[in-house]
Structures are given as structure tokens and as C-alpha cells.
C-alpha positions in Angstrom: 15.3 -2.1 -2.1 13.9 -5.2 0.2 10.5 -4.2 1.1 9.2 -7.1 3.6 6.4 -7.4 6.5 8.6 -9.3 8.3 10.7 -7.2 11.1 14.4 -9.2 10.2 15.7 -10.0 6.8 16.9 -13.8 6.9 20.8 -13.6 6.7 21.3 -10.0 7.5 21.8 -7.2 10.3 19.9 -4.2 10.8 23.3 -2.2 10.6 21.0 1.5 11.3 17.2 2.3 11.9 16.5 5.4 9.4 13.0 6.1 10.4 9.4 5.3 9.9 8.5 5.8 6.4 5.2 5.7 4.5 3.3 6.5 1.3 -0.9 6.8 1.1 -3.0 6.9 -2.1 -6.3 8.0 -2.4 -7.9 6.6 -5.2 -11.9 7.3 -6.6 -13.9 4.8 -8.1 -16.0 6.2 -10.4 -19.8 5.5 -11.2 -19.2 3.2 -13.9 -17.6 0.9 -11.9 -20.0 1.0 -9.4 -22.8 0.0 -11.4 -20.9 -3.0 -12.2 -19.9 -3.9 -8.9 -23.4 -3.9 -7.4 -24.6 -6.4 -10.4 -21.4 -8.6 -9.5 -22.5 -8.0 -5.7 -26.4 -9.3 -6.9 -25.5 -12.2 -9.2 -21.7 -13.3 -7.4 -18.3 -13.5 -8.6 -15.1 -11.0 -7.8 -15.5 -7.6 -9.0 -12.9 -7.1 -11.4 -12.7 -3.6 -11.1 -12.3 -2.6 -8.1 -9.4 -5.4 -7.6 -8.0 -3.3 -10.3 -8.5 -0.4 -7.6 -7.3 -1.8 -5.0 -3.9 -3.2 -6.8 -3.5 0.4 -8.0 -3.8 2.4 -4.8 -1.4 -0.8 -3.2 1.3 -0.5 -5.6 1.1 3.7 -5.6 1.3 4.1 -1.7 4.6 0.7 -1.4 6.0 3.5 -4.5 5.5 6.1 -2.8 6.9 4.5 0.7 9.9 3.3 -0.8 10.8 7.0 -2.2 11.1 8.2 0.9 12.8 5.0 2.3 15.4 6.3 -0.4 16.1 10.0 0.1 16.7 8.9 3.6 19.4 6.3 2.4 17.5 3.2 3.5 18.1 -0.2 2.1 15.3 -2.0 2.9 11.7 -1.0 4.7 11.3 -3.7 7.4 8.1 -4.7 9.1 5.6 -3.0 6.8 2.0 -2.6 7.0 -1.1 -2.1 5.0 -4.1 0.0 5.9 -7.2 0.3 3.1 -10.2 2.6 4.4 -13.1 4.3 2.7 -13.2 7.8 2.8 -15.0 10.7 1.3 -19.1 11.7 1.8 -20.5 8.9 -0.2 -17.7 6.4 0.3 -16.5 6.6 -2.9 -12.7 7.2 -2.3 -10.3 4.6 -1.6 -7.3 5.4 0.2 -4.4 2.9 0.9 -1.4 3.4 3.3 1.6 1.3 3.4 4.3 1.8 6.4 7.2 0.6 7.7 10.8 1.2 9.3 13.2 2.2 6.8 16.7 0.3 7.8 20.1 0.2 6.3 21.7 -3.7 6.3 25.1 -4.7 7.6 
């Protein structure tokens, strides 16, 4: 499966749109790593951790998009996009959603 941002795959036809297709992850970051993100926040650096997060909510909801990019007999997922918010009372929930146009290629 060719999962790309870019609307056209260099060398090849759209031969069929399939439909827009996307996968979300919502992902909590517990207290532990909070602590240690606000004493990376006070003395500087990247917070490991919550990279860790992020990469894991990212690769679940692309997963999860490209599932249903299968069952409906796509491909490739053609000009896909990212979206990361903060949900959740005390902000403590991550969610990610990737989407895209599922496409089969001539």
C-alpha cells in the first residue's frame, strides 16, 4: 500500500477513487510522564516521552487508515493528512487523525 501526502503518485494513474478513508487514536499520557515533561519544559531539551506519544498515536491512526483503505480494495491512500489535538477535561488525551483518498492505480 503507497500511503503519500502528495495528491499523484509519480509514474502512475489514478485508475478509480475508492473514497475518503481515515483512522484516529486517542492516546493518554499518564502522570509520570507529565512530571517529566514539565522538568524537561523548566530546564530545556525534547521530551522524550511524549515523542514516544506522539509516534505511537501517528503510526496507530496511518494503521488504522490503511485498514480501511483495504477492505475497500484501495491501492494506495493519496493526499493524506495529519491532525494532533488535545482532548479530554485536563488535556491529558492525545488524539491523532490521519486521512486521505483511498485510490486504486492504473
Amino acid at each position: 500500500m503507497i500511503v503519500t501526502t502528495t495528491n499523484t503518485i509519480e509514474g502512475r494513474k489514478v485508475a478509480d477513487y475508492k473514497g475518503l478513508v481515515s483512522g484516529e487514536a486517542v492516546i493518554g499520557a499518564n502522570v509520570f510522564r507529565d512530571v517529566f515533561a514539565s522538568i524537561r519544559d523548566f530546564v530545556g531539551g525534547r521530551s522524550g516521552s511524549y515523542e514516544k506519544v506522539l509516534k505511537s498515536a501517528r503510526d496507530e491512526a496511518l494503521r488504522d487508515m490503511t485498514e480501511d483503505a483495504e477492505r475497500l480494495g484501495a491501492d494506495a491512500i493519496v493526499g493524506v493528512d495529519l491532525d494532533y489535538e488535545v482532548v479530554g477535561q485536563s488535556g491529558s488525551m492525545l488524539i491523532c487523525i490521519a486521512s486521505g483518498t483511498a485510490v486504486t492505480l492504473g
